[in-house]
Each structure stands twice: as C-alpha cells, then as structure tokens.
N, C-alpha and C positions, 0 to 999 in steps of 0.2 A: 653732825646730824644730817642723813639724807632727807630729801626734798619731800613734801606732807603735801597731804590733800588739801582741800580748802577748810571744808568740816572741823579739823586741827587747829587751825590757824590761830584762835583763840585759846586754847589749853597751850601750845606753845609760846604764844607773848606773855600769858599768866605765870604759868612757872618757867622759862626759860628765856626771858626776852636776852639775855645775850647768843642767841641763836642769830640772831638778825645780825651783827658786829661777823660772828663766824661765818655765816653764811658769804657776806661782804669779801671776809679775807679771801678766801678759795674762791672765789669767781672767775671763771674764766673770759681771760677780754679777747678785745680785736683790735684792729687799728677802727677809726674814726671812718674812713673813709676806704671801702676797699675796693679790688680790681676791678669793680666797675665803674667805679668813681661816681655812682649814686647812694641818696641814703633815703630807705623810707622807714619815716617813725610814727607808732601809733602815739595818738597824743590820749592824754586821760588826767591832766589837770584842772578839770572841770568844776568837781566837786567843794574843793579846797576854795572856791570862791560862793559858792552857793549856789552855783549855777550848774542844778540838777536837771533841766528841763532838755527833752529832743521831742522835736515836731509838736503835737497838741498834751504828752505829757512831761508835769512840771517836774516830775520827780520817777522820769525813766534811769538814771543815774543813782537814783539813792539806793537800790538792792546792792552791796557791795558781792555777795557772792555771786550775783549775774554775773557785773561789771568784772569781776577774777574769768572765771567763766570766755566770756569775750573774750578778754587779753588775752590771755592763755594760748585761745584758739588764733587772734590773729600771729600774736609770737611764733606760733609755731607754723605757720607758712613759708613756704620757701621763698625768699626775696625780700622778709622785713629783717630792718637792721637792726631795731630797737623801740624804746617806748619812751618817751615822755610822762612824768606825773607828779606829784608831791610824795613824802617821805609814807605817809601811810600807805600808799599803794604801791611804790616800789618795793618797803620791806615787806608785803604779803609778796611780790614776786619774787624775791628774791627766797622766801622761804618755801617757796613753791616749786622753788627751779628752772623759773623759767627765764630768767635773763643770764642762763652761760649763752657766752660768746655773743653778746648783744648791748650794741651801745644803753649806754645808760644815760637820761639827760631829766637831769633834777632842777624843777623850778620853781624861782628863785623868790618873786614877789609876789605875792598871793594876801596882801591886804584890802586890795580897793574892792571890798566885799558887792556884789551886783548889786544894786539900787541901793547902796549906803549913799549917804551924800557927801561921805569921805570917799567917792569912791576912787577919784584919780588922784588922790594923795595914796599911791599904792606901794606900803610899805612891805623889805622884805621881810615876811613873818615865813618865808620855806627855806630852801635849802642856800645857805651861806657857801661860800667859796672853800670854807678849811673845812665844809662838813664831805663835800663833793671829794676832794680832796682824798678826805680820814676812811672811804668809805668803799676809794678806788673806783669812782662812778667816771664817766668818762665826757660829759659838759652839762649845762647850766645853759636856762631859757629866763630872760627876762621881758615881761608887758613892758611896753612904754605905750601909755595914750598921754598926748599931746591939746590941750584945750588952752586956745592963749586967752582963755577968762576965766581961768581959773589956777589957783595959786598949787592948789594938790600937785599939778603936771611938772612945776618948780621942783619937788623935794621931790617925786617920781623920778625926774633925767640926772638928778644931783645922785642918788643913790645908784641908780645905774651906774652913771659913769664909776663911779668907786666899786661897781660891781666887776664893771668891766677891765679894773687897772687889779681887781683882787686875782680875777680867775688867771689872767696873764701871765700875774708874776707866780702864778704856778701851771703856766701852760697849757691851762686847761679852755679849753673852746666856750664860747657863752653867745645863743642865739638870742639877736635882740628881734622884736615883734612888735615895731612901730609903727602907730599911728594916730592921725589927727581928729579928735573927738571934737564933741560939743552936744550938749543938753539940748534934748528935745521935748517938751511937756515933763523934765523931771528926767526925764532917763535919758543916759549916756548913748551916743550913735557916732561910729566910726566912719568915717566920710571918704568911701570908697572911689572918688575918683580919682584920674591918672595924676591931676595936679597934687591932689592931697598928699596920695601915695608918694608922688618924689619928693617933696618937702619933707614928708618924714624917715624915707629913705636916708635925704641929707641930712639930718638932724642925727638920724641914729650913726650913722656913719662915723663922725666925726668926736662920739662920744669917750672919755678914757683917755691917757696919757699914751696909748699905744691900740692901734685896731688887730694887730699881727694876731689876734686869735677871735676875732668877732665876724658873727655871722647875721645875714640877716633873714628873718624868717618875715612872710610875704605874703599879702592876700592877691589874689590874682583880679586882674583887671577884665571886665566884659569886652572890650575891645582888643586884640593883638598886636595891633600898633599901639598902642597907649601901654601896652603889657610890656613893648621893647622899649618904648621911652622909658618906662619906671627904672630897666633892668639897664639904661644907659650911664643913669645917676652915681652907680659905687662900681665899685672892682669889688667890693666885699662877695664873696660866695653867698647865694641864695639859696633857701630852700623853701615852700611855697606850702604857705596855711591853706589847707584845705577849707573850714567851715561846716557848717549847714546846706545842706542840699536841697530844702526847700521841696522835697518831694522828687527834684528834677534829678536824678542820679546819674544820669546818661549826659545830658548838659553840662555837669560839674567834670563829669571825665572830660567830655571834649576841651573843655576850658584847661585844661591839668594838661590836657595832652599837648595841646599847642602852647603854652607858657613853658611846657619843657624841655622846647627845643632853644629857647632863650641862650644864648653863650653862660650868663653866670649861675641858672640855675642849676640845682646840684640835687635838686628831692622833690620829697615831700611829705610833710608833717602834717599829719590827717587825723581826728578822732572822730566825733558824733557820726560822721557819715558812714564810716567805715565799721564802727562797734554797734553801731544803731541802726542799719540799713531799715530802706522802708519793708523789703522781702524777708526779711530776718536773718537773710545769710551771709552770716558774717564772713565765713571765709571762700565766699564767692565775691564779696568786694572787695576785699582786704587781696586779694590776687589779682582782679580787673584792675585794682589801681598799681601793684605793682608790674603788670605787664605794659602800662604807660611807659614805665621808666626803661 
C-alpha cells in the first residue's frame, strides 16, 4: 500500500491495520548518525502523557490532524533526521510516508501521567525494546525524573536500567532524559540547575549492565560555563532537550547555539517550540534550529 492522506488514516486502521506492520517492513533506513555527525529530531511524545498544553493553551496538541500536519511539514525539511513519539503517531507517520530514510526513536515510558500522584513511578506503558526491534525502528527514549522523597523514582531507574541492558543486547541506541525532581504545591518541577544536572548526568550514566549504546538527552543550562561542566560529567554522546520557549524563540536559539559547540554534544531533540512556534511557522523554526547545527 502506497502512502495515504491524513483524511484516510482512519478507514485504513479500520479495515487494514496490518498496513502499519507493512508499511514498517519496507521502510527505508539510514545510519543513526550521518556525514555530519549531527542529529536533529522532532520530539511529539507529548500527548501520550496528557501533556497537551503549549504556551496559554492546554489542549494545543489534542487536534491530531494539526499535530500530522506539523510533523509532516517539519519531516520534510532539509536537515531533520527524524522524530520522536509513541506508537500512535509513528504508525500515522509511517502510514503517511513520511519517515523513509529517517531515524525513528520510539518512547519508551509514558506512565507517570502529568499531575497523577503516581507520577514518577513512570512505568513503561510504550514502546518495549522487541517492539523497536520487530518494527525495524532505529532507538528508544526513556524519562528518568529522579526525587529522592519519593519511592516512584526507585522502580522509574530499576526499569530503565533493564531498558537499557534490553535495547543493547540488541544494539539498538536508547536516549536517556535525566533529571532530578521534587514536588512543588503538588506538582512535579525538574531542578534545572548545573548541580542538579550533573548528578543526574551521573546517575543516568551509569545505568544497565553495559552503556555501549546509551545516550543522554539534555536540558541545556542558562549559563555556558555550568553548560561545560554538565557536559564534563559522562563521555556518553549528548543530545540537547530543547523545551518550551516561553515566548523567548531567539533566546532559546542562542542557548542551543552555544551548548552546541560542547565537545559531546551531538543534536538536538526539540518539539513544542519548533511544531508550535509563537509565529506559526513551523518550517521557518524547524530550519533556524537546524542551521544551529
């Protein structure tokens, strides 16, 4: 079956969802990392946690056929590598056509639902290691939030590590995205400074019976000295969480630009800002950021 509209998308999961398994088989790959030896991936695992919200609205992510729409448009820029998301939205890409010859990076724990109070008990409810695998996808992103008061972050690092000794012993790359929380009036805040950052640098580092295919994904530090310490902590390759831009789009480049001249950094993994610009052009960000790189 060739590549369908979005409009389709529904009539073909209804009577043909082994379209999705086909589609998977003939995909055409690349290597992980090419002649430039950067990678920029659009991120869109957003949704999968309940966490529809960009800038003042909460539920700019729930239109799925926007959110196709975007992707689509950022995919097809010249300089992105690939996308990030859970299995819903990859197989609409992939029935769409739009991930030949583009990394594919399926992730992995998507339980610590936003403001559940299970939340850093974050079980993986996405993409397992033999589905990655069976599916010819090319690596696996796991959360780790780190709260030492609370037990959730315990069975969070236990599951990773087993995530991280799964994808290995089939060679497949799995970015870890650590960092150190703690509850603020009830909801979860990740504790962006340089200290936090290396401790959990260290923590993820060392996770799994073997690092030889673990990466770490990265929020970037307001300071650029505090951004080289972070980046002193592992030899592991980096690649740099973009976030929320706060309105501030030109700020967030600068930041991006100087963190990626870092020795281990290697990308950068960006959604909301880049699928959600405050101007609405999507593929006038989606190319400013990769002219960073």
């Amino acid at each position: 079956m060739s590549s369908i509209s979005i409009r389709d998308l529904v009539a073909v999961r209804a009577r043909h969802p082994e379209a999705i398994a086909e589609a998977a088989a003939r995909r055409a790959r690349r290597p992980l990392v090419g002649d430039s030896g950067r990678l920029m991936i659009v991120a869109a695992d957003h949704p999968a946690r309940g966490a529809l919200g960009v800038g003042g609205d909460e539920l700019a992510m729930a239109d799925r056929a926007r959110l196709l729409e975007r992707l689509t448009t950022a995919l097809s820029r010249a300089g992105v590598d690939g996308v990030l998301a859970t299995a819903d939205i990859l197989e609409d890409l992939l029935l769409l056509g739009a991930l030949e010859n583009k990394i594919v990076m399926g992730s992995m724990n998507r339980g610590g639902l936003a403001g559940a109070s299970y939340e850093l008990d974050d079980r993986f409810t996405g993409y397992r290691a033999q589905d990655i695998e069976r599916l010819r996808f090319d690596a696996g992103k796991a959360l780790l939030r780190i709260d030492l008061h609370d037990a959730g972050s315990l069975a969070t690092m236990h599951a990773t590590a087993r995530a991280v000794d799964d994808m290995a012993g089939r060679r497949l790359p799995v970015f870890i995205e650590p960092f150190i929380s703690r509850r603020v009036a009830g909801r979860v805040r990740n504790d962006l400074s340089a200290e936090a950052i290396i401790r959990s640098v260290a923590i993820a580092s060392g996770l799994g019976g073997t690092s030889a295919y673990s990466w770490l994904k990265l929020p970037v530090s307001e300071d650029p000295e505090d951004m080289a310490r972070v980046c002193e902590t592992s030899t592991l390759p980096v690649v740099l969480l973009g976030g929320e831009t706060n309105g501030d789009q030109e700020g967030a480049y600068e930041k991006w630009r100087t963190a990626l001249r870092m020795p281990t950094v290697r990308g950068l993994v960006v959604g909301r800002s880049l699928l959600y610009p405050a101007d609405g052009d999507v593929a006038g960000a989606v190319d400013t950021a990769v002219g960073l790189l």
